[in-house]
N, C-alpha and C positions, 0 to 999 in steps of 0.2 A: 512738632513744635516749631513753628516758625517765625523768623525774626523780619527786622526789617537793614536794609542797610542806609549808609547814606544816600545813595543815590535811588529808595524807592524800592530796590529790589528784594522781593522775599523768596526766603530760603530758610531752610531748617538751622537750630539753634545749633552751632559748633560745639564736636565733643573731642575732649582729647586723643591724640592719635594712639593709636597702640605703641606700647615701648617697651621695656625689659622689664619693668616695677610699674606696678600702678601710681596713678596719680595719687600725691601726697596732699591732704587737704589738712590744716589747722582751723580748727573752732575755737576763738579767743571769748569769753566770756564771763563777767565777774558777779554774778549772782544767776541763781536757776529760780529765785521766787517770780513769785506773779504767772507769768502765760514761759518765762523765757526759756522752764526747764522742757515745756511740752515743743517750743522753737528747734532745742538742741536735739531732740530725738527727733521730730520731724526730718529733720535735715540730715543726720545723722545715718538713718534709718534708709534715706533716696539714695546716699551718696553711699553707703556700703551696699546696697543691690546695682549702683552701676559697677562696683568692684575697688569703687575709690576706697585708698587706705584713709582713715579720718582719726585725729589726736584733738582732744578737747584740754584746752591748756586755761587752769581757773587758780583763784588765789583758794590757801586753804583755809581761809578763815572760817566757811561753812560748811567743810566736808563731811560734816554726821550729817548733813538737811538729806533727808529719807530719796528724794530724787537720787543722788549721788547714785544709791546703791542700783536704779534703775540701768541709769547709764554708764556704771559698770558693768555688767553685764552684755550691754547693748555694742561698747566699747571694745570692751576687754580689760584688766584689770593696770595692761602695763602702756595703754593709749588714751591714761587719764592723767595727766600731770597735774599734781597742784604745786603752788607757786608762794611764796611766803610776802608777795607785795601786795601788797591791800591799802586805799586809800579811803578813809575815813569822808563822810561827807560833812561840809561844813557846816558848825554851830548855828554860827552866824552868818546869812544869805546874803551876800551883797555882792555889786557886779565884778568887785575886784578878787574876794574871793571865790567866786564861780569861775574865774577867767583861772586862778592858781589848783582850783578843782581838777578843771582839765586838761592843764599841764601836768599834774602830778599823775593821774589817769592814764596821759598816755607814756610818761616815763615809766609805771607800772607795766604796764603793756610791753613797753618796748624789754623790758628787762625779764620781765616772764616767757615772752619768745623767744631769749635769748639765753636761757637759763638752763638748759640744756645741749645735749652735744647731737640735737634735733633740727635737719631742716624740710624745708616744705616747700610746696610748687604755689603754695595758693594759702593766703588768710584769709579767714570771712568772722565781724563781728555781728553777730542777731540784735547788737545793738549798739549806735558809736555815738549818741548824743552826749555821751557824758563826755567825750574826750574832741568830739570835731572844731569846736575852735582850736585846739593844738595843733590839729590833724592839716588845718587851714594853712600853719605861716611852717610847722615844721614839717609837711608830709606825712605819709602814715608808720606806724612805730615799727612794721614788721621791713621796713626798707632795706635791701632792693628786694625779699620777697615780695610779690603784687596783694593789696587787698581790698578787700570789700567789706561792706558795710550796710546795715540797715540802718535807716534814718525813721525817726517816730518824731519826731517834737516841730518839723517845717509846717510853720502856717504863715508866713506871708502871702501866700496867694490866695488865701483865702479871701482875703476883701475882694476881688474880683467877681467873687461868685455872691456877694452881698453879705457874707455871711461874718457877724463882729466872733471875735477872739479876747482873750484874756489875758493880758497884760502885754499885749503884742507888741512886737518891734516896727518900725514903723517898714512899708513893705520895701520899701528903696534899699534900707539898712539889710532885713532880712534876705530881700533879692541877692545882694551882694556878696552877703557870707555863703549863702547857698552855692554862689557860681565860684568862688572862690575855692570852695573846698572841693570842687566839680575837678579843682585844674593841680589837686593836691599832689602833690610829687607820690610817685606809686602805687596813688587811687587807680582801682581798676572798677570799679561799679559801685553803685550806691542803687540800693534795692526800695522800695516803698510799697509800704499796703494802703498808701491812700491815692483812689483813684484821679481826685481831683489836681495833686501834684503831677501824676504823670501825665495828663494832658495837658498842665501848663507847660513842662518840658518836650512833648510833643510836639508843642506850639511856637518853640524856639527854634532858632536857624545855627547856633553853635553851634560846633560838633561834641562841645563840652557833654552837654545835654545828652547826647545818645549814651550815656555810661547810666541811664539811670533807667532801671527795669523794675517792672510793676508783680508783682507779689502780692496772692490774694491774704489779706490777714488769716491766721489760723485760726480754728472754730473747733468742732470736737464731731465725734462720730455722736451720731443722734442717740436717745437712750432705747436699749430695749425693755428697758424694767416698764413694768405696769406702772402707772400711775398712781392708783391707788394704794397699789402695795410700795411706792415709794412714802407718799405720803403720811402713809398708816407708820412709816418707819419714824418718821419726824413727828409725828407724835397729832396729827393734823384730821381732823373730818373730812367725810367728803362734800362738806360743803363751804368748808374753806377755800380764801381763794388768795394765795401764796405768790406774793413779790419778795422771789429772791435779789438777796446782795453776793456778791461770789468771788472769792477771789482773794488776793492782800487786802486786807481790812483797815486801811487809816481812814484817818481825818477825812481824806479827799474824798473816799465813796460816799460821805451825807450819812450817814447812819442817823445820826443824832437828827438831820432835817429831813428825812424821811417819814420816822417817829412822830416829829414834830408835826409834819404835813396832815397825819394820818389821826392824831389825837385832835385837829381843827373840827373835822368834818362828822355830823351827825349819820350815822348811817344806820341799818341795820346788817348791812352783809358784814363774814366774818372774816373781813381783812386780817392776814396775816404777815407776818416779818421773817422771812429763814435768811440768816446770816451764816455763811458756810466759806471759812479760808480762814490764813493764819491771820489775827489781826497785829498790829504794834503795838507800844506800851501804853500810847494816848487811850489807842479805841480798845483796848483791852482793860485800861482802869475804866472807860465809859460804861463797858456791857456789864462790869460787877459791882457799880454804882448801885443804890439803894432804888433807885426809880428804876432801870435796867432791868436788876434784879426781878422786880415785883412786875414789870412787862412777861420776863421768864415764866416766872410763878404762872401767872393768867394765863399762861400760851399763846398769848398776844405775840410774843417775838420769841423762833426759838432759833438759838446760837450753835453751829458745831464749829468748834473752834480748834485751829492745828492746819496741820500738813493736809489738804485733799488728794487723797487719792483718786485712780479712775475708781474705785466703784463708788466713795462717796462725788463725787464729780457726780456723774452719771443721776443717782439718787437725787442730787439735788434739782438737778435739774429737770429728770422726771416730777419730779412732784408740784415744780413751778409753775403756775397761769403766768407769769410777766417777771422781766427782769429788767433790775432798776442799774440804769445806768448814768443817773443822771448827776454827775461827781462836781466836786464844785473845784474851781480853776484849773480845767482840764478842757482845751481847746481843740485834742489832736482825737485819737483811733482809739478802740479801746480791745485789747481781746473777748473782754465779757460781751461786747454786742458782737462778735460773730461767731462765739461760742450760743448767743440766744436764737442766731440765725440761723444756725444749723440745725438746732432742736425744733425749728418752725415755731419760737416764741416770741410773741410782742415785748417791744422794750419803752422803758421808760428813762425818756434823754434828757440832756442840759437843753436850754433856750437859746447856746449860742455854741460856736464851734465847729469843727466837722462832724462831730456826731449830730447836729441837730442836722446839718445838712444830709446827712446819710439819713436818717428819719423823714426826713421828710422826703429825698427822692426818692425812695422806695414804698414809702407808706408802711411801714413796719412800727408804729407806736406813737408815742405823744412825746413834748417836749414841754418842760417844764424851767422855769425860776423858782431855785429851790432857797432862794429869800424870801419867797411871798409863801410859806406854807398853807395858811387858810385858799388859795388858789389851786395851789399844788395837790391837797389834799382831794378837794372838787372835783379837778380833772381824774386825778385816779380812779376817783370811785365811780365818776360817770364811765370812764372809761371800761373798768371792769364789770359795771354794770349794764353796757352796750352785749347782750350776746352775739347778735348779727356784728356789729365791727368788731368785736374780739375776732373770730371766725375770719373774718377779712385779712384782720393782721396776720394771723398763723399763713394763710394760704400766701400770702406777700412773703413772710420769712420763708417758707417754704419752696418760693420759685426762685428762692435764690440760695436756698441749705447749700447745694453741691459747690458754689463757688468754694466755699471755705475746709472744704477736707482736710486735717493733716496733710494728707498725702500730696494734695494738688500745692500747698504752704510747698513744702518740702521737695516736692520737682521743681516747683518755678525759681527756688532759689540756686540750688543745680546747676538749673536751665541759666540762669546767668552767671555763674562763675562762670561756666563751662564756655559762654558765648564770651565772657570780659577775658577769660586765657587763650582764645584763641586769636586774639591781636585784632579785634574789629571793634571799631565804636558803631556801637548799635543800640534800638531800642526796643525793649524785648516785651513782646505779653503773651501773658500763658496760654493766651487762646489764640494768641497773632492777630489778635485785633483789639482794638482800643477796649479797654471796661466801660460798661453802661453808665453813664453820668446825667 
């Protein structure tokens, strides 16, 4: 695994030296929904095969959520702490109370670190958007412990690449908080699964910039089940042809403007809906709505709704021709598209964003405005009705399946704590070379 230094030089990623006790690593994290409980075992899982000792420190407002019981296990039962600070997200969304969101986020943090007569050589958050303006003017909460952090929500650089965003800050603004929080008092890395950020940071001459290492977003082990015996499980023909939705189920995944796309368009192929992840209480009154309903009834759309497990994970995704990604005010990464990547499935994106630009450097699916349904709808079904470019897309997702392993997720993060504790600002890729862009 090789890095780079400031002066050009490569050499293998720094691993702690041997000492009397292994290294202590803390996993700070305040929810396991969406992709982030499959984040804490990836990581989890690298870091106890290099021998590292690993304590996952979470509030316990969700500790029945079925993951828990995984990563106890994975853990051990006395290297789980829960925490009783839980900060509520706010009602009402406005910049002032966003700004008091993640000061209270990270005085949460800081007091759950602390909450204990536990310490550690190393913090890593799988995720710190919620707390980095704090992170920004007060440092980060585990102080002077060093930590890290993954970032999901940077898109200022994105106009660079053409590509518009959703309700973006303007890039000057967002440049700024970014290098700001670059220079945070006992920031030691800030990790990113989007390629397009770490070549902008490649492209800077600060030394600030070398703290920040590229991480393939996680995706899933591809499925062995048969197809048709997934299929047959969901209740489906073989001559259905199944865009899944996957994952946390609100508002943002388009449920509702998917449906809509799909009831525009005359067709006779037998478009299908599988909706598979926990949804919220919006998309959860949606799916038991009187029209929903009677979508169910027809088999037009069918729902499993709950905790996904791997084997329903896996199922669902076997049985899928295409997965719909195409979320509305969602500008950034998504796990579901490198979860569709791994399985060699075409995906179906927003029009604007990183994901449209990930669609389209790759050639892996269509991109859609999912305000113009009657449009939306067209594309789909030409799309699914393309054999020969369906066929394209799979063999496209497919040259790229291996980037996204668990396991490769789950080294490269390792790989840079292990590179930000040994005292070098560096810039790190899992492959030691730039990601294809």
């Amino acid at each position: 695994m090789k890095s780079v230094d400031q002066s050009g030089n490569a050499h293998r990623a720094a691993t702690p030296q041997p000492s009397a006790r292994p290294f202590r690593l803390a996993l700070y994290e305040t929810s396991v929904e969406g992709h982030r409980g499959a984040y804490l075992t990836a990581i989890t899982s690298e870091a106890i095969r290099r021998g590292w000792s690993v304590t996952l420190v979470t509030p316990a407002k969700d500790r029945i959520h079925p993951y828990y019981s995984h990563l106890r296990e994975l853990l051990g039962p006395s290297n789980l702490l829960f925490t009783p600070y839980w900060i509520d997200f706010p009602r009402r969304v406005s910049a002032w109370s966003m700004l008091r969101y993640h000061f209270d986020q990270w005085e949460a943090a800081r007091q759950s670190l602390s909450a204990n007569d536990r310490s550690w050589d190393y913090v890593y958050a799988p995720n710190i958007d919620y707390m980095d303006k704090a992170i920004q003017i007060r440092g980060v909460p585990s102080y002077p412990t060093p930590m890290g952090g993954m970032t999901m929500r940077v898109r200022f650089h994105l106009k660079q690449l053409g590509v518009q965003t959703h309700r973006a800050l303007l890039p000057s603004l967002g440049s700024l908080a970014f290098s700001r929080l670059l220079q945070a008092r006992g920031l030691a890395s800030i990790t990113t699964a989007d390629p397009s950020l770490y070549k902008y940071c490649q492209s800077q001459r600060a030394s600030r910039y070398r703290r920040v290492a590229y991480v393939p977003e996680i995706g899933m082990i591809a499925p062995t089940i048969d197809c048709a015996a997934a299929r047959q499980e969901f209740g489906f023909g073989p001559e259905d042809q199944v865009i899944l939705v996957f994952g946390f189920i609100d508002e943002r995944k388009a449920v509702k403007e998917l449906v809509a796309a799909l009831e525009c368009v005359n067709s006779t192929a037998r478009t299908r809906i599988l909706v598979v992840g926990r949804p919220d209480q919006a998309t959860g009154d949606l799916l038991s709505s009187p029209k929903f309903t009677a979508l169910q009834r027809a088999g037009t759309l069918v729902a499993r709704l709950g905790f996904a497990d791997d084997k329903t994970q896996e199922m669902a995704f076997a049985a899928a021709d295409v997965v719909w990604v195409a979320y509305r005010n969602h500008s950034t990464m998504s796990g579901v598209f490198s979860q569709a990547i791994s399985c060699s499935l075409p995906v179906i994106g927003p029009n604007y964003g990183l994901l449209s630009w990930l669609v389209s450097q790759y050639n892996v699916g269509i991109t859609v405005d999912v305000d113009n349904p009657s449009e939306t709808g067209r594309r789909i079904v030409t799309m699914l009705q393309d054999t020969t470019g369906m066929q394209a897309l799979r063999s496209n997702s497919g040259r790229i399946s291996n980037s996204h392993r668990p396991q490769d997720f789950g080294a490269a993060v390792c790989d840079a704590i292990a590179a930000s504790r040994a005292a070098r600002t560096i810039v790190h890729s899992p492959t030691g070379q730039a990601p294809a862009a």
